[in-house]
mmCIF file of the N, C-alpha and C atoms, coordinates in Angstrom:
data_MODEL
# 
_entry.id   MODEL 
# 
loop_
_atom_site.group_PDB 
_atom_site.id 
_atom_site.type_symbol 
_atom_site.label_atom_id 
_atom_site.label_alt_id 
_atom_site.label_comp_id 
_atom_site.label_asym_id 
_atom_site.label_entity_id 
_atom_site.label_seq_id 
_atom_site.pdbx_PDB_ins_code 
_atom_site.Cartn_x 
_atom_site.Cartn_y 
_atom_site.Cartn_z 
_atom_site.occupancy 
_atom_site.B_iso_or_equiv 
_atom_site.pdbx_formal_charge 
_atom_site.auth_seq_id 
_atom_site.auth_comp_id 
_atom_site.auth_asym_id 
_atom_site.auth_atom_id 
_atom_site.pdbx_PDB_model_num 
ATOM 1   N N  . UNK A 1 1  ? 104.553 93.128  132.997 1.00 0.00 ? 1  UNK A N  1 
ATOM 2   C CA . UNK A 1 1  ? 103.230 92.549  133.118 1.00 0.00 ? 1  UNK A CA 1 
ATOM 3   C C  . UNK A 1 1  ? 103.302 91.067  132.774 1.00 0.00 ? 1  UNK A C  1 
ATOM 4   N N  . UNK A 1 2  ? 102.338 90.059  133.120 1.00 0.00 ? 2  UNK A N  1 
ATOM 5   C CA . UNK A 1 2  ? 102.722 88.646  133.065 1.00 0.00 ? 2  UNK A CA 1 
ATOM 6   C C  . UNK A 1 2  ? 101.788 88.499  132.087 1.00 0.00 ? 2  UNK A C  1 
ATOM 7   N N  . UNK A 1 3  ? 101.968 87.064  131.447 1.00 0.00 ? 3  UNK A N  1 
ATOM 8   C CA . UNK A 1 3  ? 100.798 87.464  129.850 1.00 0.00 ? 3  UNK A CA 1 
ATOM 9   C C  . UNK A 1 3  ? 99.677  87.474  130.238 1.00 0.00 ? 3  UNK A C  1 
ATOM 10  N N  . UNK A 1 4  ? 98.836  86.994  131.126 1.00 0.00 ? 4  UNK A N  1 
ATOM 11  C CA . UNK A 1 4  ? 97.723  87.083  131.535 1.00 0.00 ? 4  UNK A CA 1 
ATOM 12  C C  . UNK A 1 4  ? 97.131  88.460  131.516 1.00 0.00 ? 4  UNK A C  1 
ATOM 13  N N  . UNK A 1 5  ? 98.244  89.490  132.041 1.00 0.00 ? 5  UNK A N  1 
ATOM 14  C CA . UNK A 1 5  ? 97.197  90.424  131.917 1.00 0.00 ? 5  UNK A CA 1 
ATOM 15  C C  . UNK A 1 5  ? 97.520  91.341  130.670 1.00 0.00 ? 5  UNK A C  1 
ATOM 16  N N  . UNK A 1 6  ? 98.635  91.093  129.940 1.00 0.00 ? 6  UNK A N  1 
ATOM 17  C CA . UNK A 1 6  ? 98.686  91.774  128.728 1.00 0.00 ? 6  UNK A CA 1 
ATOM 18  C C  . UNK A 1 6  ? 97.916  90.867  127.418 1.00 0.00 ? 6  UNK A C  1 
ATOM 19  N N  . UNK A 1 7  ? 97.284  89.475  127.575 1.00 0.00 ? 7  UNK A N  1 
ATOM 20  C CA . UNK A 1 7  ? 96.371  89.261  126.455 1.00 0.00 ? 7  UNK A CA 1 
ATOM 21  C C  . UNK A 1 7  ? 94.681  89.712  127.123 1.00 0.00 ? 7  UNK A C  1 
ATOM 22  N N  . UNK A 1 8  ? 94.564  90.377  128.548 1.00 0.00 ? 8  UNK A N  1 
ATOM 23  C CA . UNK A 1 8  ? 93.632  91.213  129.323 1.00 0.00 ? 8  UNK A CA 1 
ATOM 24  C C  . UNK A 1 8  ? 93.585  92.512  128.938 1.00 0.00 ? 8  UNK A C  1 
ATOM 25  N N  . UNK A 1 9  ? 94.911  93.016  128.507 1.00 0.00 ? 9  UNK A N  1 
ATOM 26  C CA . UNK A 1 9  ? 94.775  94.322  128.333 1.00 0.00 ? 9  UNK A CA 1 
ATOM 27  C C  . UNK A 1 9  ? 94.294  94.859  127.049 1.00 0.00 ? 9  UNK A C  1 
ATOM 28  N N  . UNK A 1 10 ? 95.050  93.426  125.708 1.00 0.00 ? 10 UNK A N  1 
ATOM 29  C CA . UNK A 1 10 ? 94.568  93.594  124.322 1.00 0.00 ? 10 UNK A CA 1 
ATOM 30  C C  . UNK A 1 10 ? 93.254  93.090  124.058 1.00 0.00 ? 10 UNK A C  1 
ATOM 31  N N  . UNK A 1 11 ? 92.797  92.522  124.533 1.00 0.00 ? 11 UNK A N  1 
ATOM 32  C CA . UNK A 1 11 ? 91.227  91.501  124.371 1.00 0.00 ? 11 UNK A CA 1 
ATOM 33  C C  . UNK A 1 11 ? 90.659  93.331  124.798 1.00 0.00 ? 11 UNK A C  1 
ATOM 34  N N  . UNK A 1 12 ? 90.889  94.440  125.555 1.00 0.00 ? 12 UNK A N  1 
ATOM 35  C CA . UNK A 1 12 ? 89.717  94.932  125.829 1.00 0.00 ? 12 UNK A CA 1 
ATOM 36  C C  . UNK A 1 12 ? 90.000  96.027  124.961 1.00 0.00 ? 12 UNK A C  1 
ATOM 37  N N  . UNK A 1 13 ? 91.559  96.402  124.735 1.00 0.00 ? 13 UNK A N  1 
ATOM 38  C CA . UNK A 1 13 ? 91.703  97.108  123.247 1.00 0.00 ? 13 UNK A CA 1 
ATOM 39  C C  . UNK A 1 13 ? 90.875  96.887  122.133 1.00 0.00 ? 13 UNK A C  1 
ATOM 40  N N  . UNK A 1 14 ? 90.599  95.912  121.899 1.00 0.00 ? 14 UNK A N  1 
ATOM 41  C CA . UNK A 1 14 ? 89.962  95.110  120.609 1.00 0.00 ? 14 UNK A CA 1 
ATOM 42  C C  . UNK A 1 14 ? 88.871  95.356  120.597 1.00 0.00 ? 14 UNK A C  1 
ATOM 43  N N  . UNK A 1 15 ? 88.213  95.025  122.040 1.00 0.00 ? 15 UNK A N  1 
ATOM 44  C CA . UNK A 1 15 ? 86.910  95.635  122.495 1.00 0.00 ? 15 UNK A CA 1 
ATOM 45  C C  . UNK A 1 15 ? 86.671  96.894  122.202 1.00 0.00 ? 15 UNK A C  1 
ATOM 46  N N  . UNK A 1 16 ? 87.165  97.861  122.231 1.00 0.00 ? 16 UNK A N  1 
ATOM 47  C CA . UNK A 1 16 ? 86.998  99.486  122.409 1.00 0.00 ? 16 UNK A CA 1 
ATOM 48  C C  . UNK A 1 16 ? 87.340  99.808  121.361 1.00 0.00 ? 16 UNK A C  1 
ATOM 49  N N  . UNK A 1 17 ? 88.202  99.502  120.715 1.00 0.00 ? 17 UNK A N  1 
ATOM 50  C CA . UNK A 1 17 ? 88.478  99.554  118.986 1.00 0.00 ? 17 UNK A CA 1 
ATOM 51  C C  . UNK A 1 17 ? 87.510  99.325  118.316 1.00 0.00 ? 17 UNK A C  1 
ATOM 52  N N  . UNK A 1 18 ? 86.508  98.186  118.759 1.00 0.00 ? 18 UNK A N  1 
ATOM 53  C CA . UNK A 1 18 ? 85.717  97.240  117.744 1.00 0.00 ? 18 UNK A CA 1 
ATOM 54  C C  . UNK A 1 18 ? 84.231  98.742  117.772 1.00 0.00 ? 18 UNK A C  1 
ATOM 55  N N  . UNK A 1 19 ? 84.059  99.048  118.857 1.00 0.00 ? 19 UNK A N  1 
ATOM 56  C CA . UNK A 1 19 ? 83.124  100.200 119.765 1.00 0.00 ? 19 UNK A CA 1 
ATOM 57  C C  . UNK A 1 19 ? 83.671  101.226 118.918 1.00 0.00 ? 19 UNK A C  1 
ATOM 58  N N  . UNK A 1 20 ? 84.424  101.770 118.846 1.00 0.00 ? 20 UNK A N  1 
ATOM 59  C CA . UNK A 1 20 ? 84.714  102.695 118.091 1.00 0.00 ? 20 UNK A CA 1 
ATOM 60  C C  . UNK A 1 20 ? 84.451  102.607 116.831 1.00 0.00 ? 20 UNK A C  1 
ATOM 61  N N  . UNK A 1 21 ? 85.123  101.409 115.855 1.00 0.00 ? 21 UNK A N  1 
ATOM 62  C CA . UNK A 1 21 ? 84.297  101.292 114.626 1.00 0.00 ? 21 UNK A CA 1 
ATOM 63  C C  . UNK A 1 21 ? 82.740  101.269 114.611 1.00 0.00 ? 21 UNK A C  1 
ATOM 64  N N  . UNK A 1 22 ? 82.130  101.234 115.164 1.00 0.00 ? 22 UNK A N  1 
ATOM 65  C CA . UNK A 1 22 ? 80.785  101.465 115.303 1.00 0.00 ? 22 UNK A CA 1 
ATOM 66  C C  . UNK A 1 22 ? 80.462  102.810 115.304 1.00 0.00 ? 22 UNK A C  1 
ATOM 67  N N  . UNK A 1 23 ? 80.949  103.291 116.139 1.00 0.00 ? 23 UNK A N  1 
ATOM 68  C CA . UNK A 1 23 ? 80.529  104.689 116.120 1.00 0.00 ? 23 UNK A CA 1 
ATOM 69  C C  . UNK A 1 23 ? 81.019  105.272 114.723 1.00 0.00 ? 23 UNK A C  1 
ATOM 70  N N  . UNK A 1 24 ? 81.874  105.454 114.629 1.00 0.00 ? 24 UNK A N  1 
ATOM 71  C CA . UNK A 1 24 ? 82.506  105.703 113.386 1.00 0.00 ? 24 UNK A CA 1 
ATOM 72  C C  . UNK A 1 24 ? 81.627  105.487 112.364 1.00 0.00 ? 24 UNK A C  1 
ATOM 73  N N  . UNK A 1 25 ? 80.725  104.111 112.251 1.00 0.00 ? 25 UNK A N  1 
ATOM 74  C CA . UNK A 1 25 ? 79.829  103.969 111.049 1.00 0.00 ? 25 UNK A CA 1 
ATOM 75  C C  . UNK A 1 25 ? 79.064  104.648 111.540 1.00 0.00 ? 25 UNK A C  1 
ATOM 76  N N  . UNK A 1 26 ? 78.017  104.381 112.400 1.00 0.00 ? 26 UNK A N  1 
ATOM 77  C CA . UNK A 1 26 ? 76.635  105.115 112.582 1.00 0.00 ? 26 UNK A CA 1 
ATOM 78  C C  . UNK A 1 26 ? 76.335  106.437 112.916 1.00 0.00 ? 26 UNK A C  1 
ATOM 79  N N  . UNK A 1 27 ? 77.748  106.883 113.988 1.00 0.00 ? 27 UNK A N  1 
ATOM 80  C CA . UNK A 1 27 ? 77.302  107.937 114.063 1.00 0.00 ? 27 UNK A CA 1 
ATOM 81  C C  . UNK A 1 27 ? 76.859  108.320 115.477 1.00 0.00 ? 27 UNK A C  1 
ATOM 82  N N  . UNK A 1 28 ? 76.473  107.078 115.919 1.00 0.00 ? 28 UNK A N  1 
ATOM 83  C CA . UNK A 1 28 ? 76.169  107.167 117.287 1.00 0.00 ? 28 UNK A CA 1 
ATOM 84  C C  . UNK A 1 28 ? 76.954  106.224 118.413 1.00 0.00 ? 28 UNK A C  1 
ATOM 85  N N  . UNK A 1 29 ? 77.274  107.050 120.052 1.00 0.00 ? 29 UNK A N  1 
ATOM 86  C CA . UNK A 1 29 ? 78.358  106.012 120.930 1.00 0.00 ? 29 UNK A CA 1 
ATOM 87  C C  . UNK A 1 29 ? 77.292  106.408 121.571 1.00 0.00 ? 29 UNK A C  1 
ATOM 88  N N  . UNK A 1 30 ? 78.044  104.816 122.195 1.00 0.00 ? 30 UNK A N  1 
ATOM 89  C CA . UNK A 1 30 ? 77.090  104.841 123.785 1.00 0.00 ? 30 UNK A CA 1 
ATOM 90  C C  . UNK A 1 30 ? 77.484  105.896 125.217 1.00 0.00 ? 30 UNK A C  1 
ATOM 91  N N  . UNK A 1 31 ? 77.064  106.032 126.006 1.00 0.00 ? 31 UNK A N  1 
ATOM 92  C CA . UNK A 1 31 ? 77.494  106.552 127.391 1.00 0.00 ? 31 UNK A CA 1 
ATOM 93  C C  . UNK A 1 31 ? 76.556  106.128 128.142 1.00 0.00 ? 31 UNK A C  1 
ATOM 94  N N  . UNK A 1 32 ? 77.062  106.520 129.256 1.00 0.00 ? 32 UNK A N  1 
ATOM 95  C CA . UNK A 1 32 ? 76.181  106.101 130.315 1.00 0.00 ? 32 UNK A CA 1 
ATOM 96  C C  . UNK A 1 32 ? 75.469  106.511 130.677 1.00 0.00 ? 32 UNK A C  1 
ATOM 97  N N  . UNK A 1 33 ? 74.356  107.813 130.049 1.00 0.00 ? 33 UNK A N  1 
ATOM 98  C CA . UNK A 1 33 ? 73.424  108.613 129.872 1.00 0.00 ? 33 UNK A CA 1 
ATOM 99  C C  . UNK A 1 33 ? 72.703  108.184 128.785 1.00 0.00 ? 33 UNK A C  1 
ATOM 100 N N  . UNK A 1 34 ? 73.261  107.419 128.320 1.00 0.00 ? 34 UNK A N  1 
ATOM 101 C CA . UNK A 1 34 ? 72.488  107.047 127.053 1.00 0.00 ? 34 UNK A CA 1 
ATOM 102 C C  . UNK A 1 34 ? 73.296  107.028 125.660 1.00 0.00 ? 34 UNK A C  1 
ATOM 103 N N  . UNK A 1 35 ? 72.850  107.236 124.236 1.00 0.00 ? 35 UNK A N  1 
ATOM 104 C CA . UNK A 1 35 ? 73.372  107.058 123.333 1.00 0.00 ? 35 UNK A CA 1 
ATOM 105 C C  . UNK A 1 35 ? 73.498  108.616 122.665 1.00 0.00 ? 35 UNK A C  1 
ATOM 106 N N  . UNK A 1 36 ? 74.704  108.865 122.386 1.00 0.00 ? 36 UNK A N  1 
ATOM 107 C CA . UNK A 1 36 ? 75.516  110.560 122.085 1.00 0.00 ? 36 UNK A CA 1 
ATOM 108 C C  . UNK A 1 36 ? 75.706  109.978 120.351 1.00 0.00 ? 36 UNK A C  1 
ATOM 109 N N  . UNK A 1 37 ? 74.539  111.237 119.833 1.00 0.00 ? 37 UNK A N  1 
ATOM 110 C CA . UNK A 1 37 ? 74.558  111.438 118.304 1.00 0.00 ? 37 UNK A CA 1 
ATOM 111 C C  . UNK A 1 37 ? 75.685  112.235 117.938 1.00 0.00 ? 37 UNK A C  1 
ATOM 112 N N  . UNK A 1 38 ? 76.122  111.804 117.035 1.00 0.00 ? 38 UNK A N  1 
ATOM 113 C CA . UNK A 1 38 ? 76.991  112.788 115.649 1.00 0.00 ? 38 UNK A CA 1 
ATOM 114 C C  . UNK A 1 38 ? 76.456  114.076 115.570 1.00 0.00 ? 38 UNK A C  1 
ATOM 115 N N  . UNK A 1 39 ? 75.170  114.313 115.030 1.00 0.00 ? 39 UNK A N  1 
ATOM 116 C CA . UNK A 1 39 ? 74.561  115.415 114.461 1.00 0.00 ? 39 UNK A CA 1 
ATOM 117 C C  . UNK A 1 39 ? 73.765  116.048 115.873 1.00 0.00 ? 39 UNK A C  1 
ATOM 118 N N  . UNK A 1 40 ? 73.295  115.533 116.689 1.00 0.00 ? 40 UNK A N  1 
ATOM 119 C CA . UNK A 1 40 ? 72.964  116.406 117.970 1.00 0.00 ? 40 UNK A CA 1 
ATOM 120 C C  . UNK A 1 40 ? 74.303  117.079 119.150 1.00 0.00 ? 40 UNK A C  1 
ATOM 121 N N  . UNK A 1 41 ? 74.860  115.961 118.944 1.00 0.00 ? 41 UNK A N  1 
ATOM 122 C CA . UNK A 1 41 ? 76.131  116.605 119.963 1.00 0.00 ? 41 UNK A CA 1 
ATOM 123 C C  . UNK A 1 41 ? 77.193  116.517 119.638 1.00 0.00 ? 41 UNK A C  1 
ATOM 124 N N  . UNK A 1 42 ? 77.903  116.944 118.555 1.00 0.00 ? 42 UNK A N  1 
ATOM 125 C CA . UNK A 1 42 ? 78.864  116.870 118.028 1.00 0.00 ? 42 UNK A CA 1 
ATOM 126 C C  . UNK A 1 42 ? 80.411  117.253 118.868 1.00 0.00 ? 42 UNK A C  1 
ATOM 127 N N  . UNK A 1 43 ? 80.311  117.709 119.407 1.00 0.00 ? 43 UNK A N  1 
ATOM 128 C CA . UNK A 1 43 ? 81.631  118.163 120.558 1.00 0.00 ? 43 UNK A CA 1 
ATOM 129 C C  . UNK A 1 43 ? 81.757  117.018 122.110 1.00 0.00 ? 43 UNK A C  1 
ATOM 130 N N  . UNK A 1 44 ? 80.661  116.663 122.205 1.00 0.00 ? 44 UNK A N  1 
ATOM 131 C CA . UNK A 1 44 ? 80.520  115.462 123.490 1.00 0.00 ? 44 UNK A CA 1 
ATOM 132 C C  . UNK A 1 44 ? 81.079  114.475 122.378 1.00 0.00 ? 44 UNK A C  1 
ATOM 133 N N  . UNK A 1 45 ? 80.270  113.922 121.417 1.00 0.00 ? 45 UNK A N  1 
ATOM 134 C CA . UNK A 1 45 ? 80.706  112.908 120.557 1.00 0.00 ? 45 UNK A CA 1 
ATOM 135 C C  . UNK A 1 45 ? 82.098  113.092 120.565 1.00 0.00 ? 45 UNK A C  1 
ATOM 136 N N  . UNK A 1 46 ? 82.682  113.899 120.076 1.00 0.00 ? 46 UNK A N  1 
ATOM 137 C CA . UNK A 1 46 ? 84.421  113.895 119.712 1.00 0.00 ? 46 UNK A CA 1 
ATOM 138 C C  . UNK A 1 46 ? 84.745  113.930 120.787 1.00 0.00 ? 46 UNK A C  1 
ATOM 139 N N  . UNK A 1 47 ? 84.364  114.362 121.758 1.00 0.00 ? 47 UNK A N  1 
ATOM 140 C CA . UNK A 1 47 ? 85.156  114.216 122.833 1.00 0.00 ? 47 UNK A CA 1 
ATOM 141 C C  . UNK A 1 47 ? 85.280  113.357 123.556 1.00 0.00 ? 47 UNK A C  1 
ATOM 142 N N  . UNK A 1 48 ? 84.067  112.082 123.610 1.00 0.00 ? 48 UNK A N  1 
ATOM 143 C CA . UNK A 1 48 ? 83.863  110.929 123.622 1.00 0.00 ? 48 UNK A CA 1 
ATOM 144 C C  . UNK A 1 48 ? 85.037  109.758 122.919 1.00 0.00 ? 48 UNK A C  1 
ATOM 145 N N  . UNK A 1 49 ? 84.750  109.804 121.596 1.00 0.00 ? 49 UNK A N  1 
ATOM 146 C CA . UNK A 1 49 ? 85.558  109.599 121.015 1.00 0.00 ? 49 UNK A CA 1 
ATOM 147 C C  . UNK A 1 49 ? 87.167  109.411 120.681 1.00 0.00 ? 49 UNK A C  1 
ATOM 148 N N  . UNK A 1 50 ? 87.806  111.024 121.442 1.00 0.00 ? 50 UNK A N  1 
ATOM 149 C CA . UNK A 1 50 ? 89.056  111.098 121.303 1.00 0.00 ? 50 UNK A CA 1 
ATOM 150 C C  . UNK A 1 50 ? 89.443  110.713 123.037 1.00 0.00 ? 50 UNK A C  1 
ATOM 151 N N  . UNK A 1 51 ? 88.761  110.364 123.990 1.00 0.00 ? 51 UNK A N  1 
ATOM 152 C CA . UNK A 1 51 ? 88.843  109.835 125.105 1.00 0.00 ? 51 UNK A CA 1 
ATOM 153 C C  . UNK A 1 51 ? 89.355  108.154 124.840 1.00 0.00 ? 51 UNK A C  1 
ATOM 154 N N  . UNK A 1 52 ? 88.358  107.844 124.076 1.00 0.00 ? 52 UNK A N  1 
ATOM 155 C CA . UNK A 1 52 ? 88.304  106.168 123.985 1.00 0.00 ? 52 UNK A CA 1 
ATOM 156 C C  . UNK A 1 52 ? 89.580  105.783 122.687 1.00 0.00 ? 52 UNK A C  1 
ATOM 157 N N  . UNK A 1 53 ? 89.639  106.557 121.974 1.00 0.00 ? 53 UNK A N  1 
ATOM 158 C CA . UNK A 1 53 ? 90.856  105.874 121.349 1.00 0.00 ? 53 UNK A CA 1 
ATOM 159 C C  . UNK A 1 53 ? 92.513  106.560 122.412 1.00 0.00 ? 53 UNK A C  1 
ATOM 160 N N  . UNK A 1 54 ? 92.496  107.573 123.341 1.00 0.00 ? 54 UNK A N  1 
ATOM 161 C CA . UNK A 1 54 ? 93.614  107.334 124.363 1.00 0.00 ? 54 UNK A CA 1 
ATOM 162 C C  . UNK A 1 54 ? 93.597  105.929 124.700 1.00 0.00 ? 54 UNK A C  1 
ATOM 163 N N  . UNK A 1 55 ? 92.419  105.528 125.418 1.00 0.00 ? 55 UNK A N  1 
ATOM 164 C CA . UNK A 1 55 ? 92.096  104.499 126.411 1.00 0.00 ? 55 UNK A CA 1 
ATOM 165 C C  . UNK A 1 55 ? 93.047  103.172 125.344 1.00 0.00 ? 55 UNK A C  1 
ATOM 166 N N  . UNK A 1 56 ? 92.395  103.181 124.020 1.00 0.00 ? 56 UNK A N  1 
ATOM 167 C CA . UNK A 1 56 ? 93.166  102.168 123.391 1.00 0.00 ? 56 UNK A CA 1 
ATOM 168 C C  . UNK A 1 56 ? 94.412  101.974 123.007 1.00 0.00 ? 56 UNK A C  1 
ATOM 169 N N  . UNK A 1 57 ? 94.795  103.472 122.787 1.00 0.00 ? 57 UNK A N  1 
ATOM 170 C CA . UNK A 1 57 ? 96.442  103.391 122.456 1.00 0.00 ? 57 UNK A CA 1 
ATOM 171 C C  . UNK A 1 57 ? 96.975  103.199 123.713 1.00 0.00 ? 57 UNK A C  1 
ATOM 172 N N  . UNK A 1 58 ? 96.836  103.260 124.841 1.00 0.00 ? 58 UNK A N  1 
ATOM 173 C CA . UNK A 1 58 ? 97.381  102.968 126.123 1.00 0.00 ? 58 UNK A CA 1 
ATOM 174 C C  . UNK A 1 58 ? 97.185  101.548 126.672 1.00 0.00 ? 58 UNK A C  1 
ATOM 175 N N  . UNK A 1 59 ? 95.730  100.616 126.103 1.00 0.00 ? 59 UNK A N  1 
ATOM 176 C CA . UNK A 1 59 ? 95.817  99.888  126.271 1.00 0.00 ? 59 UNK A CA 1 
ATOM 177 C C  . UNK A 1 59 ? 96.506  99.090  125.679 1.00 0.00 ? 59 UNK A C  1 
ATOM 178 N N  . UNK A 1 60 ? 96.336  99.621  124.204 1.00 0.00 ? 60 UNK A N  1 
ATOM 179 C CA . UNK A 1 60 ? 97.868  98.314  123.186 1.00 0.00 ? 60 UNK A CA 1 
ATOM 180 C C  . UNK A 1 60 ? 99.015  98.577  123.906 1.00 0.00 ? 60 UNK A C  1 
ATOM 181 N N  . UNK A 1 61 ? 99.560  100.046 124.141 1.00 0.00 ? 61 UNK A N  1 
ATOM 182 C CA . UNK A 1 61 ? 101.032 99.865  124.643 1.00 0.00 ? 61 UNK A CA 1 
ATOM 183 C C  . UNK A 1 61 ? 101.028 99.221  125.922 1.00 0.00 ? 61 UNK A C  1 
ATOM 184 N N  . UNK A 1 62 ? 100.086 98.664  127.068 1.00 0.00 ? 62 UNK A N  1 
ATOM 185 C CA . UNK A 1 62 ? 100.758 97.538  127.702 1.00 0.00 ? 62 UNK A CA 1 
ATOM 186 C C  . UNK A 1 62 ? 100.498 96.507  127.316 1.00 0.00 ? 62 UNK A C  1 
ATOM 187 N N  . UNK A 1 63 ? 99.356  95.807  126.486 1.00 0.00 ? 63 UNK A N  1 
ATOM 188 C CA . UNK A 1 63 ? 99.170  94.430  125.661 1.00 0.00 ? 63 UNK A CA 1 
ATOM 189 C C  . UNK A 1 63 ? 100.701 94.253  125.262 1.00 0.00 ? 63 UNK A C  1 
ATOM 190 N N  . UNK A 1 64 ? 101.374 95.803  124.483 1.00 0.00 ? 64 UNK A N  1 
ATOM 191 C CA . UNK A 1 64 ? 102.909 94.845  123.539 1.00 0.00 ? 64 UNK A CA 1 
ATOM 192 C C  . UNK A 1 64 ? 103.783 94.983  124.491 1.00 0.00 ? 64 UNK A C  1 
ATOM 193 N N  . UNK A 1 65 ? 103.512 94.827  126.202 1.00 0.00 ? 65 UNK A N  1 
ATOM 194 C CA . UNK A 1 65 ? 104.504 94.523  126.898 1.00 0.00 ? 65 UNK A CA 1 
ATOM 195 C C  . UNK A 1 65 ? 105.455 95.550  127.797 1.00 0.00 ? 65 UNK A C  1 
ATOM 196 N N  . UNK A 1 66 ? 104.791 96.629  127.018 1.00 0.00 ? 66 UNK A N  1 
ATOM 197 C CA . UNK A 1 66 ? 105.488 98.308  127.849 1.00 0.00 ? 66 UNK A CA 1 
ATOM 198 C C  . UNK A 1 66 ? 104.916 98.699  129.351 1.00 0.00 ? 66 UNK A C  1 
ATOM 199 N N  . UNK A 1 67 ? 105.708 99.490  129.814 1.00 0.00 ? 67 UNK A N  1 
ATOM 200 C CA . UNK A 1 67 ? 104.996 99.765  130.876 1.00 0.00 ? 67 UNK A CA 1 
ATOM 201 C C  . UNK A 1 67 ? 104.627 101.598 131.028 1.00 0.00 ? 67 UNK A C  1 
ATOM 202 N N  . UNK A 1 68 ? 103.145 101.635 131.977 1.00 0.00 ? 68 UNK A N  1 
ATOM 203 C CA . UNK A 1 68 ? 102.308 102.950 131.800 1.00 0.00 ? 68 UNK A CA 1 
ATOM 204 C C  . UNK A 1 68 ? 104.089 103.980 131.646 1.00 0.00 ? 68 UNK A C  1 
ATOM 205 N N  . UNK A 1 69 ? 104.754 103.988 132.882 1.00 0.00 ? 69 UNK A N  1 
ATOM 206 C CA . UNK A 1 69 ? 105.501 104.746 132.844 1.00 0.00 ? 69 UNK A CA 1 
ATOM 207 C C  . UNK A 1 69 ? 106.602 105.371 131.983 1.00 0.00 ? 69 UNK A C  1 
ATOM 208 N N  . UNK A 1 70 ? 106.787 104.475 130.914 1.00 0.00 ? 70 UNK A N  1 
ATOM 209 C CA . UNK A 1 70 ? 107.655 104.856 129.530 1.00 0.00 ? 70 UNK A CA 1 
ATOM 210 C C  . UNK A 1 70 ? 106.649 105.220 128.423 1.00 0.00 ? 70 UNK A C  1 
ATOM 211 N N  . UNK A 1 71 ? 105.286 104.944 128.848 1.00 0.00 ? 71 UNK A N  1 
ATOM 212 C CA . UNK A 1 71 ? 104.343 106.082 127.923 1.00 0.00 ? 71 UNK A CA 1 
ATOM 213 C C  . UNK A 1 71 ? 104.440 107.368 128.055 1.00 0.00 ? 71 UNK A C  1 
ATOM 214 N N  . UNK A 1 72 ? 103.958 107.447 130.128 1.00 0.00 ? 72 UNK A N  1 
ATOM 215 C CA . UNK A 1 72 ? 103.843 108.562 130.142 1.00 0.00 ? 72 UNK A CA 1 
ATOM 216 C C  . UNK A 1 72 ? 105.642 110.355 129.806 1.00 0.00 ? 72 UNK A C  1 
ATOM 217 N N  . UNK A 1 73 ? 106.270 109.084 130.030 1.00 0.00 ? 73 UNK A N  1 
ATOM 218 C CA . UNK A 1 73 ? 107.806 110.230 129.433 1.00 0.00 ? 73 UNK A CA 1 
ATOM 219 C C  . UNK A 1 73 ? 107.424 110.695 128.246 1.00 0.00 ? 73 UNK A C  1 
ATOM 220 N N  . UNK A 1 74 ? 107.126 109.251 127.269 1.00 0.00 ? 74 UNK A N  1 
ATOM 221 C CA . UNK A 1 74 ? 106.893 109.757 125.419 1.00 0.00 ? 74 UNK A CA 1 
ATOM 222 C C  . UNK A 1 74 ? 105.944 110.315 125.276 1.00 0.00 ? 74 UNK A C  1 
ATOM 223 N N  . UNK A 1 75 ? 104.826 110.207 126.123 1.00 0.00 ? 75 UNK A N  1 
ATOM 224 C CA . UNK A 1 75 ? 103.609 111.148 125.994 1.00 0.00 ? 75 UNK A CA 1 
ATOM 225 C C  . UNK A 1 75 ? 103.471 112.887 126.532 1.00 0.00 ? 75 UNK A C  1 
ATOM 226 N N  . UNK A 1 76 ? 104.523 112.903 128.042 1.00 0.00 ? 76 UNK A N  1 
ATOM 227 C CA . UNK A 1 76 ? 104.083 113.991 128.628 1.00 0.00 ? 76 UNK A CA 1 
ATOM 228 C C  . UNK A 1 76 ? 104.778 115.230 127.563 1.00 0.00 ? 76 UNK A C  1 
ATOM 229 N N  . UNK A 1 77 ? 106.223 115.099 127.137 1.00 0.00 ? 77 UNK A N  1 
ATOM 230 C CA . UNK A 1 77 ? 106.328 116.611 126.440 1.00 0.00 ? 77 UNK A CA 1 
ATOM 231 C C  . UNK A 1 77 ? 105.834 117.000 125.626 1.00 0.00 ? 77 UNK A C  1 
ATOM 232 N N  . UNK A 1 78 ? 104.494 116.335 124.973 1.00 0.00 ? 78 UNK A N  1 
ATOM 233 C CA . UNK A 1 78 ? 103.513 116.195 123.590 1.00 0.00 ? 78 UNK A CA 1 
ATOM 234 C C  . UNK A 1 78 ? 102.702 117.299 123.920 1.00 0.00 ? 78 UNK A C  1 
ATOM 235 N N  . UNK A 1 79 ? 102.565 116.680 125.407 1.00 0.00 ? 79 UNK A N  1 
ATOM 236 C CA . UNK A 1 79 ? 101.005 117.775 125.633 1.00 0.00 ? 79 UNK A CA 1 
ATOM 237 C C  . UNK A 1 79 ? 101.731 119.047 126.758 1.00 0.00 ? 79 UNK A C  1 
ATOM 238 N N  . UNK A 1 80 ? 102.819 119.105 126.591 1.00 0.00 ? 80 UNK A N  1 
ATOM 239 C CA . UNK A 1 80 ? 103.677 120.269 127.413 1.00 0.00 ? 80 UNK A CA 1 
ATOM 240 C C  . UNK A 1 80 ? 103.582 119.730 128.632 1.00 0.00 ? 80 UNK A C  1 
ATOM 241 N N  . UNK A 1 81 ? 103.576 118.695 129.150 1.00 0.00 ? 81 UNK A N  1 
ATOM 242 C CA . UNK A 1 81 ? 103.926 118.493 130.801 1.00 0.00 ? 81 UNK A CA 1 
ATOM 243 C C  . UNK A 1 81 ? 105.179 118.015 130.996 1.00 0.00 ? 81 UNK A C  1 
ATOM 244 N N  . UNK A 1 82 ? 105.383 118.119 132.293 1.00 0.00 ? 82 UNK A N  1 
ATOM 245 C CA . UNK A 1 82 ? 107.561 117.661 132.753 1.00 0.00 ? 82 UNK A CA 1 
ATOM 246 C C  . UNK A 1 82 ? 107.118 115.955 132.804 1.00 0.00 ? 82 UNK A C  1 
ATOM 247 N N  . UNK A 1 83 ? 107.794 115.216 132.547 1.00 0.00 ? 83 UNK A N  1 
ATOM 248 C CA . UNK A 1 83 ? 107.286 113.627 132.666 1.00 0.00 ? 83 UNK A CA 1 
ATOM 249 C C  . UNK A 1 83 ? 108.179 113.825 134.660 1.00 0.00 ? 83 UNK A C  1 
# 
């Protein structure tokens, strides 16, 4: 990746990280339906949640220069798939 788009890829890590600490305090994330409570929807929330911090650990690993495809090897026998 050329730096352009890996200080593109961490600027939106940071972003979604920063989104996540939010939720994390209040309790409440956004979607695109609107705003998903802690205490009303607790399983959308986490699942919300454990969506958007993938999104970030995938986005740091190309910010530090890696590419998708040596994630997906270290990632696929995690979740039982053949890379």
């Amino acid at each position: 990746m050329n730096p352009f788009d890996r200080v593109l890829a961490g600027s939106f890590a940071v972003f979604m990280a920063c989104g996540l600490v939010r939720a994390f305090r209040s309790g409440i994330i956004g979607h695109e339906d609107g705003p998903l409570d802690l205490n009303e929807h607790p399983l959308a929330f986490s699942m919300l949640v454990a969506v958007n911090l993938c999104c970030v650990a995938m986005l740091a690993w190309l910010a530090a220069g890696q590419e998708v495809t040596t994630l997906w090897r270290l990632a696929a026998p995690t979740v039982g798939l053949k890379p």
